[in-house]
C-alpha positions in Angstrom: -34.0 -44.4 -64.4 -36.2 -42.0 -62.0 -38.9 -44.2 -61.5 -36.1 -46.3 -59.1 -35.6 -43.8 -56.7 -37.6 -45.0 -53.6 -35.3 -48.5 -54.0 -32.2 -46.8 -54.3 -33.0 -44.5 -51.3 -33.5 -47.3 -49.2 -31.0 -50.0 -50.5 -28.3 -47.8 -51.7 -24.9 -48.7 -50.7 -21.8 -46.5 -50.2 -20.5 -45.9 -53.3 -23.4 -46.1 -55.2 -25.8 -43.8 -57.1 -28.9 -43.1 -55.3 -30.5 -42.7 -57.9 -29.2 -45.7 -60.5 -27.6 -47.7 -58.1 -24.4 -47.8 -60.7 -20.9 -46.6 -58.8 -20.2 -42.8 -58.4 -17.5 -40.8 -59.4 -16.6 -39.7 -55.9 -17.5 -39.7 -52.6 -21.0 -37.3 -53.8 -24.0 -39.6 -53.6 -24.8 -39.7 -57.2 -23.4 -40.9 -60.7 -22.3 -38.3 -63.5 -25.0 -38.8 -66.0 -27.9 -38.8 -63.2 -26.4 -35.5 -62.1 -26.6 -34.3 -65.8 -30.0 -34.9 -66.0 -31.4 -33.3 -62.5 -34.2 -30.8 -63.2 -32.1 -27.9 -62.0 -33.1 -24.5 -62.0 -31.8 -22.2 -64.6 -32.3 -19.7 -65.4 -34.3 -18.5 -62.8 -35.5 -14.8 -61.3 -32.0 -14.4 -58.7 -34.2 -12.6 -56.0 -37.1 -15.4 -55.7 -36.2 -18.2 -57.5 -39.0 -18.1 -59.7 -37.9 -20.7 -62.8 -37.5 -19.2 -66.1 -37.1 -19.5 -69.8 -34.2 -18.0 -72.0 -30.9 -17.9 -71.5 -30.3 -15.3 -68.7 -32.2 -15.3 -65.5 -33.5 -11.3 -64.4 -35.7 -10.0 -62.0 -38.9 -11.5 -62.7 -42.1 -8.8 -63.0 -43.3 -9.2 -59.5 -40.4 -9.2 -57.6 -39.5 -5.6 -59.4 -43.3 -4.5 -58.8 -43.5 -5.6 -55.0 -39.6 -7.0 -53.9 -39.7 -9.3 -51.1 -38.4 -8.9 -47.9 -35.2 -11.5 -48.5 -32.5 -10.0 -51.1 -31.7 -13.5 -53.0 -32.9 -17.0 -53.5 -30.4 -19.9 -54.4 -33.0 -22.8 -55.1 -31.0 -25.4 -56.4 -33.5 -27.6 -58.5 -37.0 -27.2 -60.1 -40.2 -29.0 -58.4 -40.4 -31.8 -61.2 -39.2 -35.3 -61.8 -37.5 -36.9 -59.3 -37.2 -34.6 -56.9 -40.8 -34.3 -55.3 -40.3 -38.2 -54.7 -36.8 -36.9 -52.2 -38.6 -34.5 -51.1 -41.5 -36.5 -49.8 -39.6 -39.4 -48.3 -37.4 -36.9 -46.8 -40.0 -34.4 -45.4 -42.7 -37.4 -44.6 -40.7 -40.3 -43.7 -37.7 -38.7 -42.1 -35.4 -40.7 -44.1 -31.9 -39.8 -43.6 -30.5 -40.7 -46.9 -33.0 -39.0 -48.4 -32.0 -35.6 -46.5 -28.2 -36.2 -46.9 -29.0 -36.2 -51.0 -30.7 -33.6 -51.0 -28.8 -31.7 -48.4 -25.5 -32.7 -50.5 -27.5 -31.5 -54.2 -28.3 -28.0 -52.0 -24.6 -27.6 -51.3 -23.5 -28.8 -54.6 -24.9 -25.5 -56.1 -22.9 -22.9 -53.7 -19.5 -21.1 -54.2 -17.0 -20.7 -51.9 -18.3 -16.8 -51.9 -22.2 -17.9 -51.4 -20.3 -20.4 -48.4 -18.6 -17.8 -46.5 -21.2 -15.4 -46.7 -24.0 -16.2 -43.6 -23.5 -15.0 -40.3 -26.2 -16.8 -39.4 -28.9 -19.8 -40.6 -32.6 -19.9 -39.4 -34.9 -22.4 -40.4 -38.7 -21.9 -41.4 -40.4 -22.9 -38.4 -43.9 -25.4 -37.9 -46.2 -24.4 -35.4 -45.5 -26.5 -32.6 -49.1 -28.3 -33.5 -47.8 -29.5 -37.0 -44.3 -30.4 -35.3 -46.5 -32.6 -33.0 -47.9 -34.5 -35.4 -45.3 -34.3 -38.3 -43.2 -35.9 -35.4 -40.1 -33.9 -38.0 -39.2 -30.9 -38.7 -37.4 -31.1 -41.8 -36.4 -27.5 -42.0 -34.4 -27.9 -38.3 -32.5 -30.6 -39.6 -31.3 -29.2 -42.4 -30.0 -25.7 -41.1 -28.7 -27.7 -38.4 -26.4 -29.7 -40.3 -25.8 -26.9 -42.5 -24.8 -24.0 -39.8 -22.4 -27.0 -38.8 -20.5 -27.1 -42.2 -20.7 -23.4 -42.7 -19.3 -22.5 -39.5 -21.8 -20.4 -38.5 -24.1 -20.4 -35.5 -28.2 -21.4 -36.2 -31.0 -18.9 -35.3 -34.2 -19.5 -34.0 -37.4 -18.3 -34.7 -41.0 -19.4 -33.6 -44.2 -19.4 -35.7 -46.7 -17.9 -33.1 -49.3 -18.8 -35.5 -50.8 -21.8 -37.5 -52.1 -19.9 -40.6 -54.3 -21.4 -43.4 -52.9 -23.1 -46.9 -51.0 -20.6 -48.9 -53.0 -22.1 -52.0 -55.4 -20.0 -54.2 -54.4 -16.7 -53.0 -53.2 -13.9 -54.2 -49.9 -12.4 -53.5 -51.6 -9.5 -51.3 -54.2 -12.1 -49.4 -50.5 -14.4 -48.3 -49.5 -11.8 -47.2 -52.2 -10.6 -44.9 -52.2 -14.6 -44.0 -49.1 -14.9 -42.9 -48.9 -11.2 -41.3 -46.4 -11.3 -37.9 -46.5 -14.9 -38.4 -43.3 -15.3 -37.6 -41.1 -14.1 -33.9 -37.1 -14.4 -33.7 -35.8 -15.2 -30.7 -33.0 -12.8 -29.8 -31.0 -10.9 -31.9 -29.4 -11.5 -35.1 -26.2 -10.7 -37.4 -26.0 -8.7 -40.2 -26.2 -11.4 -42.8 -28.4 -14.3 -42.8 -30.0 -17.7 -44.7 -33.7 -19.2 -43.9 -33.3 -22.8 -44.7 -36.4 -24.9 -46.2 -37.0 -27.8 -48.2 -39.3 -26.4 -50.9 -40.3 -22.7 -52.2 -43.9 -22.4 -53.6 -45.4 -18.7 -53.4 -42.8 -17.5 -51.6 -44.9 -15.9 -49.4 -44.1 -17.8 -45.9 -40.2 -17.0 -46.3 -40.8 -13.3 -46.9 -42.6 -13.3 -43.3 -40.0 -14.9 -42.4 -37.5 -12.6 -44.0 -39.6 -9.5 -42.5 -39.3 -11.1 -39.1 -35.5 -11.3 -39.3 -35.1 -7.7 -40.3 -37.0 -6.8 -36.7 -34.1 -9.2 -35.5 -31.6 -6.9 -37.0 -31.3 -8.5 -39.9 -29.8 -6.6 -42.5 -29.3 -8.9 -45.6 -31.6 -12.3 -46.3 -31.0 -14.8 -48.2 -33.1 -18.1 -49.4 -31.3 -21.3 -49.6 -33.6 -24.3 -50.4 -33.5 -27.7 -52.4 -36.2 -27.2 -55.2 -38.3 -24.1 -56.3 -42.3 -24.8 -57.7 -43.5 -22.3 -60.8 -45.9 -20.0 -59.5 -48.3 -21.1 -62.0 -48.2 -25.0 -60.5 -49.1 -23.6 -57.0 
């Protein structure tokens, strides 16, 4: 079934399944059964997303030995299956249908409490070198759309510098990497979601995060479509 995903993002009709092509149950862009069978992520650690095993997701060990600087992550699927292929036509090729899925599988997983929560959504910013020749900046168009359907107004914040690959180090060394990283433009409201695509270490959100707080910031949350094991980093 998954292995037709790149046809059914770009032929899919309304009213279809994007990822089976066979006729949906609603107006959501999928079919029942290919819901079902989504990698999603549970149980997972509820302050970094951090996929788990057993039947109750709790604090994982490192979030209880160093906690982030962002309270909660709600990371809807798991980095596996089909959803790197979404991800990559969405982040790479800038589809649109790709995005609405995703954006639509992101929602799918939020309450009406987790809804009327934000004050406030900021996306992860690219240095405006990557932005140039990404030509896309996949984070922006989500928050954008979702600020829109929450209500709420979108923040900004600028990445003042390009730092190196998050890969291979350790949780100290990303975070000496990706020290004041980060710069908030204005102030901000008491409660507030970073928007990105995909969570890996973790580690460029929490300068994120810590950036907000300066803001004003006094509760952060994560919202983004997939989360990757620490271990597959």
């Amino acid at each position: 079934m998954f292995d037709r995903v790149d046809e059914a993002l770009r032929h899919a009709l309304p009213g279809r399944c994007a990822f089976c092509l066979g006729a949906t149950d609603g107006e959501a862009p999928w079919c029942a059964s290919c819901f079902a069978e989504l990698p999603w992520n549970l149980p997972a650690c509820p302050c970094c997303g951090e996929p788990q095993y057993g039947p109750v997701g709790r604090v994982c060990g490192a979030c209880l030995r160093q906690p982030p600087a962002f309270d909660r992550t709600h990371a809807a699927l798991r980095y596996a299956d089909v959803v790197p292929g979404l991800v990559q036509r969405f982040k790479f090729h800038a589809s649109p249908r790709a995005g609405a899925v995703l954006l639509a599988l992101l929602e799918s997983g939020l309450s009406e409490a987790d809804r009327a929560w934000p004050e406030a959504v900021v996306p992860v910013p690219l240095h405006p070198r990557r932005a140039r020749q990404r030509g896309f900046d996949q984070a922006e168009w989500l928050a954008r759309r979702l600020a829109r359907r929450l209500g709420c107004p979108l923040g900004h914040a600028v990445r003042v510098r390009d730092t190196r690959s998050q890969r291979g180090l350790d949780r100290a060394e990303r975070r000496r990497n990706l020290n004041e990283a980060f710069r908030v433009r204005g102030a901000l409201p008491c409660r507030v979601v970073l928007v990105d695509d995909v969570m890996t270490t973790g580690g460029t959100l929490d300068a994120l995060a810590r950036a907000c707080r300066q803001a004003g910031a006094e509760a952060v949350e994560v919202w983004v479509f997939a989360r990757t094991p620490l271990d597959h980093d």
